[in-house]
N, C-alpha and C positions, 0 to 999 in steps of 0.2 A: 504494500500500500504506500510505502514510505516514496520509491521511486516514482512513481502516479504521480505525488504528491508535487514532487520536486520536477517533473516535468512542466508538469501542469503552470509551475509557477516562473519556467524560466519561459514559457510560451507567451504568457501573461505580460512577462518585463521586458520580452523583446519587439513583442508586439506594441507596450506602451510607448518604447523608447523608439519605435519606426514612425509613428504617429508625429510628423511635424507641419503647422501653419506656414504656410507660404508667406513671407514677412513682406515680400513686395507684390503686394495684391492690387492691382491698378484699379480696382474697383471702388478699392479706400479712398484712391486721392484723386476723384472724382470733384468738380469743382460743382458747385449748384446750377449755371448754364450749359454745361457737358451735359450731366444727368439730364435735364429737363429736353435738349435738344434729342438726346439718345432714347428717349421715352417717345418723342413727340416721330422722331422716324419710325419709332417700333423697333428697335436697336440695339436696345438693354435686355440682354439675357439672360443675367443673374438673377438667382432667388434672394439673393442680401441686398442691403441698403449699400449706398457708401456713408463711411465713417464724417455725418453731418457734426457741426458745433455748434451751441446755441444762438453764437450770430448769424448764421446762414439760416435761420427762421424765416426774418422777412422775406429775405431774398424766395423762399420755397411759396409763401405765403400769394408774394407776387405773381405766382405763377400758376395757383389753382384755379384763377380765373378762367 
């Protein structure tokens, strides 16, 4: 049981330590008129937002019209 065990948990640690976020994710630094343009073509593929700040509010705000 003990080897099971100790499988089981290097499957586990290699599996967590393969698991990495793509750090440059062009999707983040998506500017509030790129986004809105890329929507407006039908163009924007992804299921996530880009990474907005609270001053890019208005700017979004401006645009639900």
């Amino acid at each position: 049981m003990k080897p099971l065990k100790k499988v089981f948990w290097l499957v586990l640690v290699f599996a967590l330590i393969g698991c990495e976020k793509n750090k440059d994710d062009p999707i983040k630094k998506l500017d509030v008129e790129t986004y809105i343009d890329l929507l407006k073509l039908g163009r924007y593929d992804s299921l996530n937002l880009p990474a907005f700040s609270p001053a890019d509010i208005p700017d979004l705000l401006e645009y639900r019209k």
